[in-house]
PyMOL Python script that loads the backbone (N, CA, C, O; Angstrom):
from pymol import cmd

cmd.read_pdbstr("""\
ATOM      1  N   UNK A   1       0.842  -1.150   0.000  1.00  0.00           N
ATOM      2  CA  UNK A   1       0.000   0.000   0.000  1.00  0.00           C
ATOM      3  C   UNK A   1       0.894   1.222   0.000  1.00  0.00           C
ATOM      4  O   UNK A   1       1.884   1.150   0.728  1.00  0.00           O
ATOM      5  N   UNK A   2       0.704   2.360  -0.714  1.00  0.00           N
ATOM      6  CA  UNK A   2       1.084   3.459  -0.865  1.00  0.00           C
ATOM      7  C   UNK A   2       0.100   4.363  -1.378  1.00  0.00           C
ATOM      8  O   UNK A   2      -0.889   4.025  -2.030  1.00  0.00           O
ATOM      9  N   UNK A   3       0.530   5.943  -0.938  1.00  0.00           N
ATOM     10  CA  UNK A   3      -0.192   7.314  -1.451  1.00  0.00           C
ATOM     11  C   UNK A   3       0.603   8.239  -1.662  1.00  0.00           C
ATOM     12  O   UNK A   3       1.688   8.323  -1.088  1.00  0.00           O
ATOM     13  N   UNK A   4       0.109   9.195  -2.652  1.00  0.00           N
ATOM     14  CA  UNK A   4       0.828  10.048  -3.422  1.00  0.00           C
ATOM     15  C   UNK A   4      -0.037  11.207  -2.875  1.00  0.00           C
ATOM     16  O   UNK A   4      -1.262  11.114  -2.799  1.00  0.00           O
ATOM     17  N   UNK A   5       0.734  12.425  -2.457  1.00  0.00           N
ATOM     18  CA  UNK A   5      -0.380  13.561  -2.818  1.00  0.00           C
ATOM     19  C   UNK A   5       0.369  14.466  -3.830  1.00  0.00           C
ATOM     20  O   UNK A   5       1.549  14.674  -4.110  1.00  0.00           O
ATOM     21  N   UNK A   6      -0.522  14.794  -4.144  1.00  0.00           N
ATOM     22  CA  UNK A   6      -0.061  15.788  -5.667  1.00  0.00           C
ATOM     23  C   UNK A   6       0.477  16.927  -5.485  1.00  0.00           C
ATOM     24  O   UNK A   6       0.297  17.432  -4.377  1.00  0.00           O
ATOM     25  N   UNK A   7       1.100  17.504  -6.253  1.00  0.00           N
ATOM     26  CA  UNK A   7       1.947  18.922  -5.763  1.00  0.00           C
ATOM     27  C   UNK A   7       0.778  20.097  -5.719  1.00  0.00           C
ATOM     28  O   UNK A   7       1.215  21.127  -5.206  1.00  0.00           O
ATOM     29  N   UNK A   8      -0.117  20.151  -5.989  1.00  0.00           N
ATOM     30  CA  UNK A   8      -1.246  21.128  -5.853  1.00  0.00           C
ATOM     31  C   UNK A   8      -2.075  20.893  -4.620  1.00  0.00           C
ATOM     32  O   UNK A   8      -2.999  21.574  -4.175  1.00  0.00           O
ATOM     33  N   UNK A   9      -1.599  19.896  -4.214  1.00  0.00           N
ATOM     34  CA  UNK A   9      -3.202  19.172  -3.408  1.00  0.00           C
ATOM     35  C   UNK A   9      -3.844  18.809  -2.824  1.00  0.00           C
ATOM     36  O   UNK A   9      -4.006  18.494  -1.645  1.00  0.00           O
ATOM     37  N   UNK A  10      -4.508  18.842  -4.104  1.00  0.00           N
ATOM     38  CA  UNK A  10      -5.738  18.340  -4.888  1.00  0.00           C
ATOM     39  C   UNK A  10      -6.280  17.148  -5.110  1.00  0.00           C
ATOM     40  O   UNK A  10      -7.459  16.795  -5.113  1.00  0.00           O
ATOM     41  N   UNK A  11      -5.125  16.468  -5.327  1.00  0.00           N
ATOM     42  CA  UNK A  11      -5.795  14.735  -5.499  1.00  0.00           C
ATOM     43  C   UNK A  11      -4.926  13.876  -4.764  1.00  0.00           C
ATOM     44  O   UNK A  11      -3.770  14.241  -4.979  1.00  0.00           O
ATOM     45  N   UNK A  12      -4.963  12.917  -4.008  1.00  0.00           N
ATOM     46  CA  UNK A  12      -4.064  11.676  -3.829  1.00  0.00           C
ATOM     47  C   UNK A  12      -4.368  10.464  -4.527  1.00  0.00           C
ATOM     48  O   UNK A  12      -5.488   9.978  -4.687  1.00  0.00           O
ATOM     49  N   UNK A  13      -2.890   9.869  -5.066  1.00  0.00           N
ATOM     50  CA  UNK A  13      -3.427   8.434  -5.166  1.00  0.00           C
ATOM     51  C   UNK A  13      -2.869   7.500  -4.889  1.00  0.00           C
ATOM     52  O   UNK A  13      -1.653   7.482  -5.077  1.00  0.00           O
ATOM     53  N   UNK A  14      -3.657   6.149  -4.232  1.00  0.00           N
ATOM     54  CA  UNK A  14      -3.031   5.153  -3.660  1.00  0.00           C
ATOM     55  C   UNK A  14      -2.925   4.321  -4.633  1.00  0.00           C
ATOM     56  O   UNK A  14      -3.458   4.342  -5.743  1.00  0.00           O
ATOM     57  N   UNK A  15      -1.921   3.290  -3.979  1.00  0.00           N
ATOM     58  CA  UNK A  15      -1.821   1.722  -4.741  1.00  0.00           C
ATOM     59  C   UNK A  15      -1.665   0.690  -3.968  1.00  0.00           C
ATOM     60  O   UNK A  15      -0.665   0.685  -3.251  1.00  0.00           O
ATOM     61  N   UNK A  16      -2.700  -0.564  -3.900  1.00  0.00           N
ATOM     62  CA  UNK A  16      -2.967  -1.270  -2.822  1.00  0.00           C
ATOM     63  C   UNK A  16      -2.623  -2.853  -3.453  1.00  0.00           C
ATOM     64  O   UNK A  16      -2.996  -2.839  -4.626  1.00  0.00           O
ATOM     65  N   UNK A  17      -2.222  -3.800  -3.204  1.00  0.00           N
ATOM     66  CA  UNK A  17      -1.781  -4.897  -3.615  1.00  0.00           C
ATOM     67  C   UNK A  17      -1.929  -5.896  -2.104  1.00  0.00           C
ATOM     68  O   UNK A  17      -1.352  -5.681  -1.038  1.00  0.00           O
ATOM     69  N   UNK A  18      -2.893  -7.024  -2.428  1.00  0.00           N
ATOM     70  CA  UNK A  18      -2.896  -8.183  -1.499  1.00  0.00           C
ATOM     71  C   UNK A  18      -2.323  -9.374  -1.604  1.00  0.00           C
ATOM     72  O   UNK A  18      -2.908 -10.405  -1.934  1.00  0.00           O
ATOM     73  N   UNK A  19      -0.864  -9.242  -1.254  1.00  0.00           N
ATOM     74  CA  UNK A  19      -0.356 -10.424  -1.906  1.00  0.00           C
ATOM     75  C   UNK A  19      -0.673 -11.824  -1.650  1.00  0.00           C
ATOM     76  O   UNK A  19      -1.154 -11.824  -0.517  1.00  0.00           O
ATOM     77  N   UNK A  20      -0.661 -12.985  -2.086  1.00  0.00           N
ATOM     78  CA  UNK A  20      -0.954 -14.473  -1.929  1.00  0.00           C
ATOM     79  C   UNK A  20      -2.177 -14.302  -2.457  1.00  0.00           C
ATOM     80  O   UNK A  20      -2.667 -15.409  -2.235  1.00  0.00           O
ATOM     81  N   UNK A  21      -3.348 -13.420  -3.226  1.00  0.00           N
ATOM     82  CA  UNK A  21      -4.709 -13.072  -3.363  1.00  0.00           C
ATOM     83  C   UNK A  21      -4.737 -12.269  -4.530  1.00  0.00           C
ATOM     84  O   UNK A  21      -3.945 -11.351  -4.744  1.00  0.00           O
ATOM     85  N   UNK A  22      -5.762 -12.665  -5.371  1.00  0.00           N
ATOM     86  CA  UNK A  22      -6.495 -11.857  -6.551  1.00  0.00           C
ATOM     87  C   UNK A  22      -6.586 -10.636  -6.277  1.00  0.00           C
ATOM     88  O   UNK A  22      -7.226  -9.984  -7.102  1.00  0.00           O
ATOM     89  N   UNK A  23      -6.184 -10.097  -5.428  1.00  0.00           N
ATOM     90  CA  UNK A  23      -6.533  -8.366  -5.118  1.00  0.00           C
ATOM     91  C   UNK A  23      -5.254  -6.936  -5.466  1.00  0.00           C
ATOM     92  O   UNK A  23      -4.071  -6.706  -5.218  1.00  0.00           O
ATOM     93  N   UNK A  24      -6.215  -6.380  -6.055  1.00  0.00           N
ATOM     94  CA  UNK A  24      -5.370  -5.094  -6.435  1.00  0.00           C
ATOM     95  C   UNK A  24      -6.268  -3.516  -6.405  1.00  0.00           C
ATOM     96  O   UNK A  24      -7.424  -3.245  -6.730  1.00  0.00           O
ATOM     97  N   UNK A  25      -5.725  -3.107  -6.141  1.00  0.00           N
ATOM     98  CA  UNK A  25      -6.505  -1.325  -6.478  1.00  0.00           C
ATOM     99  C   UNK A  25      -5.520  -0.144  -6.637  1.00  0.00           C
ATOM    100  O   UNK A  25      -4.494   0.122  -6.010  1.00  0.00           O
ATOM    101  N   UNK A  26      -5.971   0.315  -7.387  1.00  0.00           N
ATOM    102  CA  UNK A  26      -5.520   1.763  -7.747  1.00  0.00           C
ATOM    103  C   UNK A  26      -6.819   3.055  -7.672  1.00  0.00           C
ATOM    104  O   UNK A  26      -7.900   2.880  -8.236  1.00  0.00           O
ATOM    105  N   UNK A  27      -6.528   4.194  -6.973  1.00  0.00           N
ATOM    106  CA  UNK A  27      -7.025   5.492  -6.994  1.00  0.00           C
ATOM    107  C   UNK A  27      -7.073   6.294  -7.190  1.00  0.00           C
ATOM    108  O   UNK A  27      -6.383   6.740  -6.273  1.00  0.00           O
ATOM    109  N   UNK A  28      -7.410   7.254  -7.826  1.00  0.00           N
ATOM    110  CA  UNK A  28      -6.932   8.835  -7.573  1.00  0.00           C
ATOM    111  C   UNK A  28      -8.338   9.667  -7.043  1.00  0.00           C
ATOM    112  O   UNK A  28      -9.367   9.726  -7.715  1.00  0.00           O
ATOM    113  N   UNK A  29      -8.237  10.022  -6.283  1.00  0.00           N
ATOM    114  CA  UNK A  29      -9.444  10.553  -4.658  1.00  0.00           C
ATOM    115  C   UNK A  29      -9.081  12.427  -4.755  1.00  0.00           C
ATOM    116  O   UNK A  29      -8.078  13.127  -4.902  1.00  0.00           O
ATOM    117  N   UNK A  30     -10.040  12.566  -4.636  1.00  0.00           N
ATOM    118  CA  UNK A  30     -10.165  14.119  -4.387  1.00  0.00           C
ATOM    119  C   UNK A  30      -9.209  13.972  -2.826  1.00  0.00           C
ATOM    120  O   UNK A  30      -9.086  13.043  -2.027  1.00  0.00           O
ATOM    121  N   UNK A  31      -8.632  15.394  -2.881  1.00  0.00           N
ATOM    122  CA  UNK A  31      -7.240  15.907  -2.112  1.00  0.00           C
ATOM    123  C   UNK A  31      -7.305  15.503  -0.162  1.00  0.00           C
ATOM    124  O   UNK A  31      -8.201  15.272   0.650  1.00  0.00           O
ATOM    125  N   UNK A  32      -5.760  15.610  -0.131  1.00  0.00           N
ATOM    126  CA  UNK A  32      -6.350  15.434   1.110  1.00  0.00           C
ATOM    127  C   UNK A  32      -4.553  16.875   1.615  1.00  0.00           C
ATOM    128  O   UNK A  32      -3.657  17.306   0.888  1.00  0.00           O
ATOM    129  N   UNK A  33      -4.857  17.099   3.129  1.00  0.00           N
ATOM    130  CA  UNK A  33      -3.785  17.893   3.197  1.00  0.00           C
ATOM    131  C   UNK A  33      -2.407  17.694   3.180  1.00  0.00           C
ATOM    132  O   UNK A  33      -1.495  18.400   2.747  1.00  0.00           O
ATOM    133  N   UNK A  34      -2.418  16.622   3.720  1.00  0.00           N
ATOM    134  CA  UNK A  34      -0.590  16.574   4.039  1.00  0.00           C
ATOM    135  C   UNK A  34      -0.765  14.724   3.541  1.00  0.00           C
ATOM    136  O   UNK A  34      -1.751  13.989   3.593  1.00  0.00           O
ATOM    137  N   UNK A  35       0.483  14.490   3.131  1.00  0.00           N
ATOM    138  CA  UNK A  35       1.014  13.183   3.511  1.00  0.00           C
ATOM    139  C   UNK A  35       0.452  11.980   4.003  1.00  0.00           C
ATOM    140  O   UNK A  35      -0.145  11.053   3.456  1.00  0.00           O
ATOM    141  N   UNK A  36       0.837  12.255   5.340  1.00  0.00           N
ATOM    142  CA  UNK A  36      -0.039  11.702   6.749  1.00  0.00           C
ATOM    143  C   UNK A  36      -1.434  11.112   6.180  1.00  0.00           C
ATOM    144  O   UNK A  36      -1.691   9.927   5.968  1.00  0.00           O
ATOM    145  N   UNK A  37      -2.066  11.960   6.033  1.00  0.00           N
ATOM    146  CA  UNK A  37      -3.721  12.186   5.615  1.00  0.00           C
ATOM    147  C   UNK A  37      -3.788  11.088   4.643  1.00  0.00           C
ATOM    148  O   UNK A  37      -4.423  10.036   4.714  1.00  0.00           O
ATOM    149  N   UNK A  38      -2.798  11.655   3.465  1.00  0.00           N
ATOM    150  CA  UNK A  38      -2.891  10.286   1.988  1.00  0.00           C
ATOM    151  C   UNK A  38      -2.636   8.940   2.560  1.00  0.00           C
ATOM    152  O   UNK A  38      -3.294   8.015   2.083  1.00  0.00           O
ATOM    153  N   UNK A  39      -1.775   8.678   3.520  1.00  0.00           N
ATOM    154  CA  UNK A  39      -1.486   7.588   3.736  1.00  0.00           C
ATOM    155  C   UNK A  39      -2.499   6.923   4.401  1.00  0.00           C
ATOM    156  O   UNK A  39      -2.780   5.785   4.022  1.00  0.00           O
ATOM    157  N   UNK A  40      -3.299   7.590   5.630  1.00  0.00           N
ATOM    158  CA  UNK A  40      -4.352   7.357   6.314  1.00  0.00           C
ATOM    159  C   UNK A  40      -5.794   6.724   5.753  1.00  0.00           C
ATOM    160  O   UNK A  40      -6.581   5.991   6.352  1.00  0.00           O
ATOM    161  N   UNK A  41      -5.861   7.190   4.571  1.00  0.00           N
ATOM    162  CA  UNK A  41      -7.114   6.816   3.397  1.00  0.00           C
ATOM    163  C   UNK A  41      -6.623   6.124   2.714  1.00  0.00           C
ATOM    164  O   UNK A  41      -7.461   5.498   2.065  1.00  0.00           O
ATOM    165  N   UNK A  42      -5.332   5.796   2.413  1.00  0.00           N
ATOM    166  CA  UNK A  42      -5.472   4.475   1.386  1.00  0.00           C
ATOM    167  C   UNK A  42      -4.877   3.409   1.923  1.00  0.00           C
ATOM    168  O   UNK A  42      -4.658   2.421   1.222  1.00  0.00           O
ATOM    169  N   UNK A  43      -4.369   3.467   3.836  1.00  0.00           N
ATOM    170  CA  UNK A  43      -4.991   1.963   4.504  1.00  0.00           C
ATOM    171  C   UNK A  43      -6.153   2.153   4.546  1.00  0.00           C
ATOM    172  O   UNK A  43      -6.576   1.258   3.815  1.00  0.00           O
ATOM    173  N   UNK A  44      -7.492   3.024   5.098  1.00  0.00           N
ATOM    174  CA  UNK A  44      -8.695   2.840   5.063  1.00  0.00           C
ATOM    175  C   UNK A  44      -9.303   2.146   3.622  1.00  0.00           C
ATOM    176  O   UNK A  44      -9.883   1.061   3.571  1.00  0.00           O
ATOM    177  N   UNK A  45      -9.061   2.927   2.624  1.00  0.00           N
ATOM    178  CA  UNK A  45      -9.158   2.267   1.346  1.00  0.00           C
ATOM    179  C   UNK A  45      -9.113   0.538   1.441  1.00  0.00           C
ATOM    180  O   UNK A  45      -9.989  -0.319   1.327  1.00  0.00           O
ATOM    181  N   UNK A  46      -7.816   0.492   1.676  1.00  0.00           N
ATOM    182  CA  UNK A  46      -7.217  -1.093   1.652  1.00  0.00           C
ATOM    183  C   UNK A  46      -8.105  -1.989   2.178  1.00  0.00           C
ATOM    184  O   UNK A  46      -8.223  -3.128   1.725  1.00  0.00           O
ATOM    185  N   UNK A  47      -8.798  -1.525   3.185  1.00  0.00           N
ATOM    186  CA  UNK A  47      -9.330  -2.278   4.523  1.00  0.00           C
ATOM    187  C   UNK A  47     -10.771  -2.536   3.885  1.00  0.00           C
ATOM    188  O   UNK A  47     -11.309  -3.642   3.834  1.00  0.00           O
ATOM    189  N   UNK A  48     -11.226  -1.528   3.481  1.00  0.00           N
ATOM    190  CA  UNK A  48     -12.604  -1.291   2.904  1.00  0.00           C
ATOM    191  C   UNK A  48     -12.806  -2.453   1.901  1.00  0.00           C
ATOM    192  O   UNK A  48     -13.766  -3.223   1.933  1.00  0.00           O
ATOM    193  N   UNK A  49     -11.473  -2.502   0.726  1.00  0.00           N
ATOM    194  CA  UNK A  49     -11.308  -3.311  -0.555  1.00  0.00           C
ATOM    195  C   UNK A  49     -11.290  -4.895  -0.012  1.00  0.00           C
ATOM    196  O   UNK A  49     -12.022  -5.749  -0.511  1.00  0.00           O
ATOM    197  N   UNK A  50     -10.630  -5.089   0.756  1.00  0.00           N
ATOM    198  CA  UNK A  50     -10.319  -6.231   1.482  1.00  0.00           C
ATOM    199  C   UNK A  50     -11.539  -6.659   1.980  1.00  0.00           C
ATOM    200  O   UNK A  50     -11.742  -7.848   1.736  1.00  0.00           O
ATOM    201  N   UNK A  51     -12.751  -5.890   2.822  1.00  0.00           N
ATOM    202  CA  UNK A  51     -13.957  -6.121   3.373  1.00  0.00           C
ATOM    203  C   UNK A  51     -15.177  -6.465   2.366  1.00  0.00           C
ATOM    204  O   UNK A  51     -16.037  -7.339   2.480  1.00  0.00           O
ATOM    205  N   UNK A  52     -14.927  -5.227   1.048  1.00  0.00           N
ATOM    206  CA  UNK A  52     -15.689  -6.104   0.749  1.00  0.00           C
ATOM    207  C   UNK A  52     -15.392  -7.304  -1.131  1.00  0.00           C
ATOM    208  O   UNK A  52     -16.218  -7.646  -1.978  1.00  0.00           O
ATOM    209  N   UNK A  53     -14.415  -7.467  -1.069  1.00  0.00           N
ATOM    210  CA  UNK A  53     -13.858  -8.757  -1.809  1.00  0.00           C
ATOM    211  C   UNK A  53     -13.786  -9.770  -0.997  1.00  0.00           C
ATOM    212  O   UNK A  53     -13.348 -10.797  -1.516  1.00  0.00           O
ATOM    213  N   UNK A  54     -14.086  -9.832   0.173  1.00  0.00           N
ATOM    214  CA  UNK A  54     -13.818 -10.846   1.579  1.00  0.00           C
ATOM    215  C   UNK A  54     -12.677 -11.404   1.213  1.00  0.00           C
ATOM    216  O   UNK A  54     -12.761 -12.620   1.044  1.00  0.00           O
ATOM    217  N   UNK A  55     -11.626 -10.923   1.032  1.00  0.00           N
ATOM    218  CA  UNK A  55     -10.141 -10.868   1.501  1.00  0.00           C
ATOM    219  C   UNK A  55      -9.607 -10.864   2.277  1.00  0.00           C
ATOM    220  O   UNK A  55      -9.119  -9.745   2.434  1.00  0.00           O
ATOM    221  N   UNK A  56      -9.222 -11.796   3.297  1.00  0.00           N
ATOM    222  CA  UNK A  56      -8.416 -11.810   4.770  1.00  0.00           C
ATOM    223  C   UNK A  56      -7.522 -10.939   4.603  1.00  0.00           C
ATOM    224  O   UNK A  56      -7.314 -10.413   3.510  1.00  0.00           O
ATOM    225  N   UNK A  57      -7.211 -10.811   5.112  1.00  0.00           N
ATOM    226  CA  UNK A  57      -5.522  -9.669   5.878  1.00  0.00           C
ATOM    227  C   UNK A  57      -5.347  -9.810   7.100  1.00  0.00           C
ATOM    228  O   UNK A  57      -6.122  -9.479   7.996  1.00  0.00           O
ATOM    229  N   UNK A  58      -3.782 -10.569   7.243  1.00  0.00           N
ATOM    230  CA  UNK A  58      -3.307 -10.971   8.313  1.00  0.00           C
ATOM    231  C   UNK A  58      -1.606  -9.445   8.346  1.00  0.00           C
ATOM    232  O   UNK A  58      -0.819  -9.181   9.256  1.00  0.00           O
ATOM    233  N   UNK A  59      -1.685  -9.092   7.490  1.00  0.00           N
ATOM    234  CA  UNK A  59      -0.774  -7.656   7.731  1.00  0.00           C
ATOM    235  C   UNK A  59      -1.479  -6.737   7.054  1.00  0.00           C
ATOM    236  O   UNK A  59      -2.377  -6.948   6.239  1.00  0.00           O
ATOM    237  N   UNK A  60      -0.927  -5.429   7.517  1.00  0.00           N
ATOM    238  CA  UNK A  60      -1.066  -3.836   6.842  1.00  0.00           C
ATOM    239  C   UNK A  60       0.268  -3.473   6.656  1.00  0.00           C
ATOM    240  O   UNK A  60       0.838  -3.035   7.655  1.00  0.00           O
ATOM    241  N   UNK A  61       1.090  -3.573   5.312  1.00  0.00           N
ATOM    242  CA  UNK A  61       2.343  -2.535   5.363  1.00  0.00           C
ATOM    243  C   UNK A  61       1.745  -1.310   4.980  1.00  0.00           C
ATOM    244  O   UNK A  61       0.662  -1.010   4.475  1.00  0.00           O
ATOM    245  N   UNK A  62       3.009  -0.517   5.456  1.00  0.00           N
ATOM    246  CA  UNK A  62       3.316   1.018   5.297  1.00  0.00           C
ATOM    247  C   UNK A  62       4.344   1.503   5.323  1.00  0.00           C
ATOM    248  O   UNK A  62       5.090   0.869   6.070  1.00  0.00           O
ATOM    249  N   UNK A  63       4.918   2.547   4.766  1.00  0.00           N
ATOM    250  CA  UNK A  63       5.961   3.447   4.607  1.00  0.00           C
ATOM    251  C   UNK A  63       6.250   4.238   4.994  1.00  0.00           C
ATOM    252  O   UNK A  63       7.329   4.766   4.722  1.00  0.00           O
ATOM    253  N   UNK A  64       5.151   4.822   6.066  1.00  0.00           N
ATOM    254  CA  UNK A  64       5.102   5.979   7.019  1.00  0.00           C
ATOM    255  C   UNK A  64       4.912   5.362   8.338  1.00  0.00           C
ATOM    256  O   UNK A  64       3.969   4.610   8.583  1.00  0.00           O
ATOM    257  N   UNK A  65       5.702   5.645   9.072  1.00  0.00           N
ATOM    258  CA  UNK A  65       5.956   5.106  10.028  1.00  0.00           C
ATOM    259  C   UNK A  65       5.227   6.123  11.345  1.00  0.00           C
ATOM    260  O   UNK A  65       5.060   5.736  12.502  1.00  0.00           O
ATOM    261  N   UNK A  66       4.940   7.209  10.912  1.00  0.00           N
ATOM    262  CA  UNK A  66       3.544   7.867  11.556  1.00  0.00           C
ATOM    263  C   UNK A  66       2.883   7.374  11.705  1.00  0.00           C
ATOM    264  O   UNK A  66       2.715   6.941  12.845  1.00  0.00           O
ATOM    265  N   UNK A  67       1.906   7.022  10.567  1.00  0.00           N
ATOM    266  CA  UNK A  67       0.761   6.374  10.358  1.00  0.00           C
ATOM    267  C   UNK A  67       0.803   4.921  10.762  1.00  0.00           C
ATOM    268  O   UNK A  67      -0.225   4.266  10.931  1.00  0.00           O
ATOM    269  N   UNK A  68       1.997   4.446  10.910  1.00  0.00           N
ATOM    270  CA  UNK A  68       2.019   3.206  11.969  1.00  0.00           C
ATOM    271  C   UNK A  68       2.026   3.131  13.349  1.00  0.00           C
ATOM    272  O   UNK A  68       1.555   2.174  13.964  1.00  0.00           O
ATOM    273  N   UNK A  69       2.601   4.215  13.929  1.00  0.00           N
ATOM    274  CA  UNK A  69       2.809   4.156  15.083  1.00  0.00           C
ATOM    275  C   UNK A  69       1.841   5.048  15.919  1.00  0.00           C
ATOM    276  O   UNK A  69       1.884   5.244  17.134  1.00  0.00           O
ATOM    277  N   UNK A  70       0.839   5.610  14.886  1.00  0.00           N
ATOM    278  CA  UNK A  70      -0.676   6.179  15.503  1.00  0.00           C
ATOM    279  C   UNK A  70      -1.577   4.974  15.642  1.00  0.00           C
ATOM    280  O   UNK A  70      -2.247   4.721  16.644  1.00  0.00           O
ATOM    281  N   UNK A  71      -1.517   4.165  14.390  1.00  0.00           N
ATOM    282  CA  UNK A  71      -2.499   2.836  14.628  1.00  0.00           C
ATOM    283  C   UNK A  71      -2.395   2.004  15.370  1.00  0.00           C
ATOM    284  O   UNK A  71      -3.275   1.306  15.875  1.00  0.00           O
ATOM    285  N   UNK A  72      -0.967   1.990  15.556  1.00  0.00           N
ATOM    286  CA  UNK A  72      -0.274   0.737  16.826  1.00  0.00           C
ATOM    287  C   UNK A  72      -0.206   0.559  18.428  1.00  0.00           C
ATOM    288  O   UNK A  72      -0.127  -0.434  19.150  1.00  0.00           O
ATOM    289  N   UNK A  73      -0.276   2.035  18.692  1.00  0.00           N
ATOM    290  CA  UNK A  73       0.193   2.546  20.030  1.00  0.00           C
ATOM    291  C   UNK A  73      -1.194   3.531  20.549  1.00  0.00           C
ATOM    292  O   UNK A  73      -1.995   4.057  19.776  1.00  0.00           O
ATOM    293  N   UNK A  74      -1.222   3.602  21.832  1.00  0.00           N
ATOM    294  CA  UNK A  74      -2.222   4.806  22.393  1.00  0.00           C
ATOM    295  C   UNK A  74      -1.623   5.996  22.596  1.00  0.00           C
ATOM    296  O   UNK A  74      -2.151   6.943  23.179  1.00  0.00           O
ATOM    297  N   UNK A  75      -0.009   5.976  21.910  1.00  0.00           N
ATOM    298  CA  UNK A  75       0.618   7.471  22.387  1.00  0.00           C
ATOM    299  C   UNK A  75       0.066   8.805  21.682  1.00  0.00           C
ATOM    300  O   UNK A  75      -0.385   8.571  20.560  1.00  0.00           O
ATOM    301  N   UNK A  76       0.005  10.013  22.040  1.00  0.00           N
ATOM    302  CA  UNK A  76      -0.502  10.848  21.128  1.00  0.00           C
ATOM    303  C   UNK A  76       1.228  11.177  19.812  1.00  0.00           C
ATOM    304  O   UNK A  76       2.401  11.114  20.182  1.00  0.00           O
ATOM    305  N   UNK A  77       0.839  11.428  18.680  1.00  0.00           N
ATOM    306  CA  UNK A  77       1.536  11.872  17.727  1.00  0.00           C
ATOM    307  C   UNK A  77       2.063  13.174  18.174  1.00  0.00           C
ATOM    308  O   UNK A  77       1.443  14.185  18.507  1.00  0.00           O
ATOM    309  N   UNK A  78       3.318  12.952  18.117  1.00  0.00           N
ATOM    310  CA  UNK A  78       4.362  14.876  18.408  1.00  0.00           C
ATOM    311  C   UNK A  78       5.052  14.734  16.700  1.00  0.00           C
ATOM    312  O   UNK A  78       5.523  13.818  16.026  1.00  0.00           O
ATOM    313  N   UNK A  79       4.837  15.928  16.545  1.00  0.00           N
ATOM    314  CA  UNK A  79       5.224  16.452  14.928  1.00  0.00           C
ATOM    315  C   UNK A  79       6.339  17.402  14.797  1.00  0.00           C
ATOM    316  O   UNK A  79       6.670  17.817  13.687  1.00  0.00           O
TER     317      UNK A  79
END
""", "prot")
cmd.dss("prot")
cmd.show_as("cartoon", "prot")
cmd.util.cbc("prot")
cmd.orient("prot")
C-alpha cells in the first residue's frame, strides 16, 4: 500500500496490492492535506477493498511510520 499527494493538493493516489490473493486497487481521490492524511485513506481504502472482496488480511504494510505508530500505540503523535 502506498499514497501520493499531488503537488497542488488536490488529489491523492493510492496503490494497494494483497499479496498471496487476486486483489489489487488503484485510486486517484479528491485531495487530502498533508502526507499523513494520503497515507491514512489508502490503509482505510485497503481495509474497505479487502472487506468487501472478503479478503483476509493478516498484515497492513506502510511506509510511514507515523501512520504506523498512531495505529499501533495509544501514544498521542508529536510532529
Amino acid at each position: 500500500m502506498d499514497a501520493t499527494l499531488s503537488k497542488d493538493g488536490n488529489f491523492i493516489g493510492i496503490g494497494v496490492i494483497i499479496q498471496d490473493l487476486r486483489g489489487a486497487l488503484s485510486r486517484r481521490l479528491l485531495g487530502a492535506s498533508s502526507v499523513f492524511l494520503a497515507e491514512c485513506v489508502a490503509i482505510k481504502e485497503e481495509l474497505l477493498f479487502a472487506i468487501q472482496h472478503n479478503l483476509p488480511l493478516k498484515d497492513v504494510e506502510s511506509d510511514s511510520m507515523n501512520v504506523v505508530l498512531v495505529i499501533t500505540t495509544s501514544q498521542p503523535l508529536t510532529v
